[in-house]
C-alpha positions as CSV (number, residue, x, y, z in Angstrom):
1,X,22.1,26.2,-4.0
2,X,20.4,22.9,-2.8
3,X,16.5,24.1,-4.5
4,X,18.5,25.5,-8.0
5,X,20.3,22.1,-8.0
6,X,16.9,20.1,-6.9
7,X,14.8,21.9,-10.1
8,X,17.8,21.6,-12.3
9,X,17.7,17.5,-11.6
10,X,13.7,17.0,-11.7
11,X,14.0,19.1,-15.7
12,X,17.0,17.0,-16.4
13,X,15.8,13.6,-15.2
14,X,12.2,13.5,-15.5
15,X,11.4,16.3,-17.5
16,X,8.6,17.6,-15.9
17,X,6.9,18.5,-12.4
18,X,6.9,16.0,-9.8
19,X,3.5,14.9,-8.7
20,X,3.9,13.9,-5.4
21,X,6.9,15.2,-3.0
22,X,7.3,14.2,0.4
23,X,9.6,15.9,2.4
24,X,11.1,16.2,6.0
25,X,12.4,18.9,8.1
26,X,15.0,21.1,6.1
27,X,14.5,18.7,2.7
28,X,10.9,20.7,2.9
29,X,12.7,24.0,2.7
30,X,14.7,23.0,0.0
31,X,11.5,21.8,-1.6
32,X,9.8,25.1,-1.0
33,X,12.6,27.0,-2.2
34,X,13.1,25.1,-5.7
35,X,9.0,26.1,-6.7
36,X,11.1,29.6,-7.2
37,X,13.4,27.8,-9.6
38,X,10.7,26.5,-12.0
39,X,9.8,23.2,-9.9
40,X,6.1,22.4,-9.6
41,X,4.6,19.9,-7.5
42,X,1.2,18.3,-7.7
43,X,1.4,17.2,-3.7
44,X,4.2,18.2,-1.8
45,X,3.7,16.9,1.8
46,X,5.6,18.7,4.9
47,X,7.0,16.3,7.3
48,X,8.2,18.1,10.5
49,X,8.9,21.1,8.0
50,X,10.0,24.0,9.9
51,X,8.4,27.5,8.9
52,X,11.2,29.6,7.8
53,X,11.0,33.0,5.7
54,X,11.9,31.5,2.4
55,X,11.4,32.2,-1.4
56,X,8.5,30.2,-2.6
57,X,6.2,30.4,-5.8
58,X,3.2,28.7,-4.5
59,X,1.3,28.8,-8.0
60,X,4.3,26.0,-8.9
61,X,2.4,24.0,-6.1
62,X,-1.2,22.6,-6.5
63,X,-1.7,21.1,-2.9
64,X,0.5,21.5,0.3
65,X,0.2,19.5,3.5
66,X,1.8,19.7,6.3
67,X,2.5,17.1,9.7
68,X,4.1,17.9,12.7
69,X,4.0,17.2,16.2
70,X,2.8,19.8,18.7
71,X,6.1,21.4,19.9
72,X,8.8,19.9,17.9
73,X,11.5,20.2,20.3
74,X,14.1,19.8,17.8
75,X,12.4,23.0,16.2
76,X,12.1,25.0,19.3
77,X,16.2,24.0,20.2
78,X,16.2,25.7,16.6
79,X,14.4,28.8,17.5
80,X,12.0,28.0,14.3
81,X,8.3,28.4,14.1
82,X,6.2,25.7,14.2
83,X,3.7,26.1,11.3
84,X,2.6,28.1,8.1
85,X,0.3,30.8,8.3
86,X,-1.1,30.6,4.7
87,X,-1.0,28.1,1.3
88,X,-0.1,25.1,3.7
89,X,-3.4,22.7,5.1
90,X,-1.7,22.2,8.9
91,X,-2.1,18.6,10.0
92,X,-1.0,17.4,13.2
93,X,0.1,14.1,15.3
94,X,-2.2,14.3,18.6
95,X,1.1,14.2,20.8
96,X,3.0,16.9,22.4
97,X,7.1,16.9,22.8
98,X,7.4,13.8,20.8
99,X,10.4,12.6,18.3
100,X,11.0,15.2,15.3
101,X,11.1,12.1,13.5
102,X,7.5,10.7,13.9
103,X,5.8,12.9,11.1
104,X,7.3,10.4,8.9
105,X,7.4,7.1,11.4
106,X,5.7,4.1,9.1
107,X,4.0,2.3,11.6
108,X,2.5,5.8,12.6
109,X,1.3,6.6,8.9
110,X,-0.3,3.3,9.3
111,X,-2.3,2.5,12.3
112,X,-3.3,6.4,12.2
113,X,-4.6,6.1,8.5
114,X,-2.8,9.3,7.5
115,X,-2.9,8.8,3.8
116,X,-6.8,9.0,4.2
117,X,-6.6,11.3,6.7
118,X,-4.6,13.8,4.5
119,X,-6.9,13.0,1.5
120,X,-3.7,11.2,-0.1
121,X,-5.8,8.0,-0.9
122,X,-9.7,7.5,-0.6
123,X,-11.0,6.3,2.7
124,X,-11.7,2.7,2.3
C-alpha cells in the first residue's frame, strides 16, 4: 500500500519521475516496490536497504546504488540478507557491526567523499 501510495503522490505532485531518490532501510523497499506502480527513478540510492524478495521493475530505474555496513546487525536481528545479487552497484562502509544508521550519517558522507565515491558528483 505504502509504494501504490508513494507512485500515486510523485504523478500527483510532481508529475513525473523523480531524479534522484535516496532511501533508508525499509523506505528503500517501499521505493523498490513503487518502480512496479509506474514510478521511475533517475538515481535511487540504498541506504542500509535490506534485500528482500520484492516486486520491482528495474527498467523504471536508470541507476541503483547501494550502502551498507558489513553485517548490519539490525538486519541480521531481522533475519534479512545483506545485499542484491543483480541491478544494484554494492557499495560499502569499511566497518564491520557498526550503527544501521551510518549509511546515511552526514559527517560520514563527508569526510569519506561518498558522493564522489558513488559517482553522485564529479571528483574535485
Amino acid at each position: 500500500m505504502a509504494a501504490e501510495r508513494l507512485a500515486g503522490w510523485v504523478d500527483e505532485v510532481i508529475g513525473h519521475g523523480l531524479n534522484a531518490v535516496f532511501a533508508h532501510s525499509y523506505g528503500g523497499v517501499i521505493t523498490l516496490n513503487a518502480t512496479t506502480h509506474g514510478l521511475t527513478i533517475n538515481d535511487l540510492i540504498l541506504l542500509s536497504v535490506p534485500a528482500e524478495d520484492t516486486r520491482v521493475e528495474w527498467r523504471n530505474i536508470d541507476r541503483v546504488l547501494s550502502l551498507r555496513i558489513h553485517m548490519d546487525i539490525v538486519l541480521l536481528a531481522a533475519r534479512r540478507r545483506q545485499h542484491f545479487t543483480e541491478n544494484v552497484e554494492e557499495n560499502y562502509i569499511p566497518q564491520w557491526f557498526w550503527s544501521h544508521s551510518d549509511s546515511h550519517d552526514a559527517e560520514l558522507w563527508r569526510k569519506d567523499k561518498y558522493p564522489q565515491a558513488l559517482g553522485l558528483i564529479p571528483d574535485i
